[in-house]
N, C-alpha and C positions, 0 to 999 in steps of 0.2 A: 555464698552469702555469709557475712558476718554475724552473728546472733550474740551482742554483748548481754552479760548477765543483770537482769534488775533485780536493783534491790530497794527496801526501804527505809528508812529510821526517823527514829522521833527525838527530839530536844525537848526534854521532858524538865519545867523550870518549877521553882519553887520558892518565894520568898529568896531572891538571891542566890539560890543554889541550882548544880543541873545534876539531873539523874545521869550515872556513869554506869556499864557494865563491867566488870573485870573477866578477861576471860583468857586464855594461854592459848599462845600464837607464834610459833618459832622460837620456841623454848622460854619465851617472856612473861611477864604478866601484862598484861594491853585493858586500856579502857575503849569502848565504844560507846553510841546510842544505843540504847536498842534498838534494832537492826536484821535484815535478815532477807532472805531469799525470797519473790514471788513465786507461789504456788499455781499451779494449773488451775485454770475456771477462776482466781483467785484476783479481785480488784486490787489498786495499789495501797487504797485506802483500807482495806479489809485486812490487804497482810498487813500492814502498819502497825493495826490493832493485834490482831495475832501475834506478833513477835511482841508487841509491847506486853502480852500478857504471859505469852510464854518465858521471857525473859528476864519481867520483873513481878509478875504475878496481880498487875495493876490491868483494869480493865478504864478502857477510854477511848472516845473517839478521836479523829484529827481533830484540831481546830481550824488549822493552816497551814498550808501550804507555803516553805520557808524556800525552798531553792528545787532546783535539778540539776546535778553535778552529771556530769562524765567524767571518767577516770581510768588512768589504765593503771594499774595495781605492778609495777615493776618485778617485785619477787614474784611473784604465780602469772605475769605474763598474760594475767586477765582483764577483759575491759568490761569496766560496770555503769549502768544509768544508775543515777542513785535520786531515790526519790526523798525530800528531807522534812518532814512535818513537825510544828511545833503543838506538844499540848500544854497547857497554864494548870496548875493541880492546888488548889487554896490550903492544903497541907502534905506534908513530907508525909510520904505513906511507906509503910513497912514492906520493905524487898523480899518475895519468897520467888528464887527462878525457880521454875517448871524444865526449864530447858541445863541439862547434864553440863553443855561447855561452859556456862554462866558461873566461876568460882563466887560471886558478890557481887551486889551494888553498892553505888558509894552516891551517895549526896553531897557536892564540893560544890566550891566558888570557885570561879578559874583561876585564882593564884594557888587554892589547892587541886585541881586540876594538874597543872605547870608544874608545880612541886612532885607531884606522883611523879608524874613521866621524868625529872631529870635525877631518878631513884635510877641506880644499879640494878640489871632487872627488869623494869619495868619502862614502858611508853605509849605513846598513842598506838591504837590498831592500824591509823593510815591517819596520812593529813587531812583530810575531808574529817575527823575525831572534832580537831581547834576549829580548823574552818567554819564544821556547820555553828559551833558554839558562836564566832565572831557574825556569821550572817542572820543566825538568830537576835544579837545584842542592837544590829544596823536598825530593827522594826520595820523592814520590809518585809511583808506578808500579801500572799494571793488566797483569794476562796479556794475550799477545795472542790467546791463546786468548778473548775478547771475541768476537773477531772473527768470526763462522763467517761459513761460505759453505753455502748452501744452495739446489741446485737441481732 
């Protein structure tokens, strides 16, 4: 039986800007969501929050529920569910990661987004980075009441 890796991240938006992570990734510098691995005993929407706090030290729930991507990740040969939640935050709040692989956060518009990544060095962590940002912009959103936990 196959057991692809879930994960989850959030499109964290603000006055025109989204919250990016930087973090090093085959020898690069990479933006992501913050993002990250389900935990054991652990809901999607729980980790969501978890990584968003771990990673940028911002405490918040989901809002909504922006997409569900599958993906098979080419270099590591992994396939991920990726689950992708949008939060709205009424001001740019100050990044402190908790989590060691997080070099910075960066608050960009996506032409600085685009401008990082075609830097020497530096690019998106995977295409599902732009993606979620463009599925975010479409304003298609589901409750995250989707989501139940049932046990």
């Amino acid at each position: 039986m196959h057991k692809p890796n879930i994960t989850m991240a959030c499109v964290v938006h603000c006055k025109g800007k989204f919250l990016f992570v930087e973090e090093m990734e085959y020898g690069k510098r990479t933006l992501n969501q913050p993002a990250g691995h389900l935990e054991k005993d652990e809901t999607v929407l729980a980790g969501a929050a978890r990584e968003l706090l771990e990673e940028t030290g911002i405490r918040a729930e989901m809002q909504k529920l922006v997409k569900i991507y599958q993906w098979h990740a080419p270099q590591s040969q992994t396939d991920y569910i990726r689950f992708l939640f949008a939060v709205e935050l009424e001001e740019q709040l100050e990044i402190h990661p908790q989590d060691a692989d997080i070099t910075r956060g960066l608050w960009l518009t996506l032409d600085e987004f685009n401008e990082y990544i075609q830097q020497e060095g530096q690019g998106a962590r995977s295409p599902l980075v732009i993606q979620s940002v463009l599925d975010y912009l479409k304003g298609e959103f589901y409750s995250t009441e989707l989501l139940c936990l049932y046990r």
